[in-house]
C-alpha positions in Angstrom: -69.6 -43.6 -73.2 -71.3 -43.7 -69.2 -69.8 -40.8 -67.3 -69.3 -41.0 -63.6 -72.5 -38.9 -63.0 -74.7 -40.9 -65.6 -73.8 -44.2 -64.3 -74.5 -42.8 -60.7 -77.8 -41.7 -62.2 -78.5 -45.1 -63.6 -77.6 -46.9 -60.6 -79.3 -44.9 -58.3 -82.5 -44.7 -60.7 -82.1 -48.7 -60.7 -82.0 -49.1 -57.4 -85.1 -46.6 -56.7 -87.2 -48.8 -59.1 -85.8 -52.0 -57.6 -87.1 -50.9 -54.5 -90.4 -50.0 -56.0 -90.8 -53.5 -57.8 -90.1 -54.6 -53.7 -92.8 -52.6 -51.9 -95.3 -53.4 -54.6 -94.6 -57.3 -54.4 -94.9 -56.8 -50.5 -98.3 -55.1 -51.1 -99.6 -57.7 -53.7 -98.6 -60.5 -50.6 -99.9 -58.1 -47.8 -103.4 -57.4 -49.2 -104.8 -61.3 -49.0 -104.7 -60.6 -45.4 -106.3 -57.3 -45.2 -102.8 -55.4 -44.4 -101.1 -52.3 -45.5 -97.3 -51.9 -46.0 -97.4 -49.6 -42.7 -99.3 -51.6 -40.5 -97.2 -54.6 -41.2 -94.2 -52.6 -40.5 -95.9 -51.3 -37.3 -96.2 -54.8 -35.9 -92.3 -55.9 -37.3 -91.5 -52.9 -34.9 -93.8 -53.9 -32.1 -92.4 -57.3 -32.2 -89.2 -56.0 -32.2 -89.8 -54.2 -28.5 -89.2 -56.0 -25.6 -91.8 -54.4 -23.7 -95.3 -53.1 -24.7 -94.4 -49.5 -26.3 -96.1 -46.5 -26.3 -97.8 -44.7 -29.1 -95.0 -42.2 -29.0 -91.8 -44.6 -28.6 -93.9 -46.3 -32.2 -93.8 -43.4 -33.8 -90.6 -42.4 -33.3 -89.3 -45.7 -34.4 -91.8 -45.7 -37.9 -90.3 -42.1 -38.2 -94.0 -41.3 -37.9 -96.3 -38.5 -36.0 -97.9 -40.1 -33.2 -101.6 -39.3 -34.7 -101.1 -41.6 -37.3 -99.3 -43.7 -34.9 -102.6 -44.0 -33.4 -104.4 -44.5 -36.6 -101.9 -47.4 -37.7 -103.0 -49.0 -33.8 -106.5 -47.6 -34.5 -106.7 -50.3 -38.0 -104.1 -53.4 -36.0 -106.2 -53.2 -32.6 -109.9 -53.4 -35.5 -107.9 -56.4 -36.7 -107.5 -58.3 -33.8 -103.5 -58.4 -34.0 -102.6 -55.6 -31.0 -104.1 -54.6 -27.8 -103.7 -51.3 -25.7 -103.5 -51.1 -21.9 -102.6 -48.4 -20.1 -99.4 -47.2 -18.7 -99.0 -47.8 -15.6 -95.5 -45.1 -15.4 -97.9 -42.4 -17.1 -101.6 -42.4 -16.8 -101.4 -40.5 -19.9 -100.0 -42.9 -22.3 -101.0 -45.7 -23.7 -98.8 -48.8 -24.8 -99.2 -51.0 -27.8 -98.3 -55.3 -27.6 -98.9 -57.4 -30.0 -102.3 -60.2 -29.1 -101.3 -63.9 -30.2 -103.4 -63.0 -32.9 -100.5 -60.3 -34.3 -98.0 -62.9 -33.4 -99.1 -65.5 -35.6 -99.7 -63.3 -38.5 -96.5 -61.7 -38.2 -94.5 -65.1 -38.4 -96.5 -66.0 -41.5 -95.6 -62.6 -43.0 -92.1 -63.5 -42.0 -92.4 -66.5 -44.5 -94.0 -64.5 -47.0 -91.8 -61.9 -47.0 -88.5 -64.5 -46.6 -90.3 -66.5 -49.9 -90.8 -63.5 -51.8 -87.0 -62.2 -51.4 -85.6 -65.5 -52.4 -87.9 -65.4 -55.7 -86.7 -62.2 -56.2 -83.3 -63.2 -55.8 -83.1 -66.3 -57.4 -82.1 -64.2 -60.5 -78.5 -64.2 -59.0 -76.1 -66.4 -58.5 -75.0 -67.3 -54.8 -71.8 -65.6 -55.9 -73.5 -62.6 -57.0 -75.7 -62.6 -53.8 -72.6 -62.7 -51.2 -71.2 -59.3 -53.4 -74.1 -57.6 -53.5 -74.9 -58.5 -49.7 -71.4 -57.0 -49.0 -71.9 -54.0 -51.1 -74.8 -53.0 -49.9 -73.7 -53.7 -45.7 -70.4 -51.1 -47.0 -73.6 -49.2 -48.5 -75.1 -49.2 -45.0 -73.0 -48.9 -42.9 -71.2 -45.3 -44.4 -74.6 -43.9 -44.3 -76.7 -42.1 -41.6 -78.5 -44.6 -39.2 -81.2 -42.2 -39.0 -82.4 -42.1 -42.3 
């Protein structure tokens, strides 16, 4: 018989290596293109900014320190995909855009990443999707926003 704490076990022990089955798919489709997991996050957030952001304002949003902030900008500006420019506000700082370079790559790890999510979930049934969609928003949305 499952207990309440052993099925909160499994679940959470199936959702950890659900996750891990995620990041390592993103990796596998990632790699072809010279990119690591954090660098393509770095750019999602980037592209997310309205304005050029500094090193610091990255970091913060990756939940990073700012020194590899600047390493993570360090490997995208080598690759062509972002461009620094000073600030003018702060002679000190630097700010981070994305070059059309990044832009284009980023849309075609869009695709990649919107192809690889519907293989994954093709296992479900659109039924099942909508409930698990819903349970994990409630899951969401009663937890910290800063974790």
């Amino acid at each position: 018989m499952t207990t309440p704490d052993s099925s909160t076990a499994q679940l959470a022990d199936l959702f950890f290596r659900l996750g891990k089955r995620i990041r390592h798919r993103s990796a596998e489709h990632l790699a072809p293109v010279g990119l690591t997991p954090a660098q393509a996050r770095a750019l999602r957030v980037i592209s997310h900014s309205d304005r050029p952001l500094r090193i610091v304002a990255l970091a913060a949003r990756l939940d990073i320190v700012p020194r590899s902030a600047t390493a993570v900008v360090d490997a995208l500006e080598e690759l062509g995909l972002v461009a620094r420019s000073p600030d003018p506000d702060d002679r000190r700082s630097v700010l981070v855009a994305l070059t059309p370079a990044g832009t284009e790559l980023l849309q075609q790890l869009r695709d990649t990443r919107r192809q690889a999510a519907e293989d994954l979930f093709l296992a479900l049934s659109p039924t099942d999707r909508a409930e698990l969609t819903r349970l994990l928003v409630a899951l969401h949305d009663a937890t910290d926003p800063t974790c």
